[in-house]
N, C-alpha and C positions, 0 to 999 in steps of 0.2 A: 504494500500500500504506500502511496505516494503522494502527500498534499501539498501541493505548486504554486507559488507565487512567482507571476513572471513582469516581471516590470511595473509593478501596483503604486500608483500615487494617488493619496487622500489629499483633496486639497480644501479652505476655507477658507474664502475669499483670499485677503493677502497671505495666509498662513500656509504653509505645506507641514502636515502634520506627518506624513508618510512618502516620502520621496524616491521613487524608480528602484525599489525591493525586488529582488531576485533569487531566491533561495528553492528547496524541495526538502521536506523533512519526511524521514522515514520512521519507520519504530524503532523503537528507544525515548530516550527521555533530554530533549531540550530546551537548554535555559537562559532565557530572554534577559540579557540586562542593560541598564542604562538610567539615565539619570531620570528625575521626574520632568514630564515634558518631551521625552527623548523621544514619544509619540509608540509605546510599546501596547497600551490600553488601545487604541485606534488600530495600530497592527492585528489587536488578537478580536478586537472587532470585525475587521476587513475580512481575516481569516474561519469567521461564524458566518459571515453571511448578516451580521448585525447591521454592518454599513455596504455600502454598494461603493465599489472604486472612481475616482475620476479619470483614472485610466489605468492600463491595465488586467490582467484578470487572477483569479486564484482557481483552481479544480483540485480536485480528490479523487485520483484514478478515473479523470476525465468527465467527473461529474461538479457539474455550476456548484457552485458552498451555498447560495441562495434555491436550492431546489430541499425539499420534503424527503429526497433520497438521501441527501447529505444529513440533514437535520435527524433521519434516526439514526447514524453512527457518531453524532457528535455531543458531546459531554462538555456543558459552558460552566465554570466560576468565574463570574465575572466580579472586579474589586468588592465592588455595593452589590451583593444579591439582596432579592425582596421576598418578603416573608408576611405568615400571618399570625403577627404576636399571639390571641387568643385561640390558636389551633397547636396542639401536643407537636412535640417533634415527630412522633409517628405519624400522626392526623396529616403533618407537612408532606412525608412521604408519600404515602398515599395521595395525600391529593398530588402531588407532580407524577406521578405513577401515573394517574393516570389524563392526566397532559400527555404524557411524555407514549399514551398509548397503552401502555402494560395493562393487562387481562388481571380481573382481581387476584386469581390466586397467585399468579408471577409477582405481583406486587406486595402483596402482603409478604409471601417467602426473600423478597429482593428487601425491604425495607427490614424486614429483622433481621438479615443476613449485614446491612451494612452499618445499621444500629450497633451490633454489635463491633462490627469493624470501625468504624469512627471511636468508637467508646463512648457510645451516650445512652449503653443499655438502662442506666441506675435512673433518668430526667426523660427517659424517652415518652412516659405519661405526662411529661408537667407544662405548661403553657410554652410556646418559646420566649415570650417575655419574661421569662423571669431563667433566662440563659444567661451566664456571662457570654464576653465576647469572642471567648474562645470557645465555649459550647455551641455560638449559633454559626461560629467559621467552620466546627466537624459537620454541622448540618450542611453549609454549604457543600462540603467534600462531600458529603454523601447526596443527595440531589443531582454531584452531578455526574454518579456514578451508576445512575439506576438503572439506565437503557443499556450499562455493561458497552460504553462506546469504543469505539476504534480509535476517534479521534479525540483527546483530552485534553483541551487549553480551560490553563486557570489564570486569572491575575491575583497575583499577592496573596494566594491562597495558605500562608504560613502566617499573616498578620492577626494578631490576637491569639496566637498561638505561644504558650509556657514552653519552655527548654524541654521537657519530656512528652509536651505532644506534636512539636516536631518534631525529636527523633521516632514517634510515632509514625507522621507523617510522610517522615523523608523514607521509612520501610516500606509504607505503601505504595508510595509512588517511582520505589525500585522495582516493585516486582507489579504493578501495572502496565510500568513501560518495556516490558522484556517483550509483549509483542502486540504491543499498540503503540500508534504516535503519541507521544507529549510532550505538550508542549507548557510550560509554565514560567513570568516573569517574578522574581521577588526583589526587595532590598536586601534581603539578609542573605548577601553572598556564601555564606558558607552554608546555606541549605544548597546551593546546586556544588557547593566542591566533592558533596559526599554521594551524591547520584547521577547528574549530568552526564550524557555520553558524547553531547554534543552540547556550544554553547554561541549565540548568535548576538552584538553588543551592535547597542543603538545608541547615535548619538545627534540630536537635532534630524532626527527623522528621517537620517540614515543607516544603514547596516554599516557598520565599520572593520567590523572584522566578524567571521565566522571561522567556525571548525571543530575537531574532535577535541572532548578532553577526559582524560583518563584519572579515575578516580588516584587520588595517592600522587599525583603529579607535581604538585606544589599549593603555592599561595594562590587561592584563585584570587582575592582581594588583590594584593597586588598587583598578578597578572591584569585584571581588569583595570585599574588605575593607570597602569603603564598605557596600557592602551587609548584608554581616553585619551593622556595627556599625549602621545604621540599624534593625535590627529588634531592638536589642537585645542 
């Protein structure tokens, strides 16, 4: 499987938030960075099908990102997901379940299969208002894991997340990506030095450097700094 962007620019009025992006990403797991602004939420936009290109296209083994055939292999966390405070975190599931299509019994077996995997078996009865913010960011991970996607972009999906449910997080989406694409941007560089197989750096709304990186390799902090500061 192969999702292609080939010369993709988002433009707003005077602003180019996305500028003549060129890539292909396969399974495994790739990780998006760049400063805020660096136009990386708009990239994983363009790459849903959320925003339509000013020029440009994106496909998924040949198929438009904006067609209903893409839309069921693909798995969105986007920064701000929306939610409905007085419905149980299961209730949430379910009802995206069945958004998302899923047959009751697929759904109920899929939401307390990932209930448990997020770890929110112990709250999974109780309103989502009354989640910290790191309880309603595993709901997000889970929502947007229900259709079991091929394709898995998150934005910032580690934020509000404590030191051990990251390294929760960062197992899961090891062994998600071993054969599905994902694709994921964070701040917190050392969440992709521990899983990234590949890592793609954005800077004013270009790609600046891409390529492989190999867990155990080095500083990715660093590495990414240097980078920036070489293009200016």
């Amino acid at each position: 499987m192969e999702l292609t962007a080939d010369r993709i620019t988002k433009q707003y009025k005077n602003k180019i938030a996305v500028d003549r992006m060129s890539f292909t990403l396969t399974p495994g797991v790739t990780g998006l960075l760049g400063a805020n602004g660096a136009g990386k939420t708009t990239l994983m936009r363009l790459l849903c099908g959320i925003l339509a290109p000013t020029s440009g296209t994106v496909t998924c083994d040949g198929m438009d990102v904006d067609t209903e055939e893409y839309r069921d292999i693909l798995g969105y966390l986007p920064q701000e997901f929306g939610y409905y405070p007085e419905f149980t975190g299961r209730e949430f599931l379910l009802y995206m379940s069945a958004v998302k299509g899923l047959q009751k019994r697929d759904a109920i077996r899929k939401a307390e299969e990932l209930i448990n995997l997020v770890g929110l078996k112990d709250v999974s009865r109780k309103k989502v208002r009354t989640y910290s913010g790191g309880m309603k960011q595993r709901l997000g991970i889970a929502q947007a894991l229900l259709n079991d996607p091929q394709v898995l972009i998150m934005d910032e999906p580690t934020a509000g997340l404590d030191p051990q449910e990251r390294i929760r997080f960062r197992d899961l989406i090891a062994e998600i990506g071993k054969n599905r694409i994902v694709l994921l941007s964070t701040h917190i560089v050392s969440d992709l030095e521990h899983i990234a197989d590949k890592l793609m750096i954005m800077k004013e709304g270009r790609l600046i450097w891409e390529g492989e990186w190999h867990v155990g390799k080095g500083d990715l902090e660093a590495f990414y700094m240097s980078k920036i500061q070489d293009k200016g």
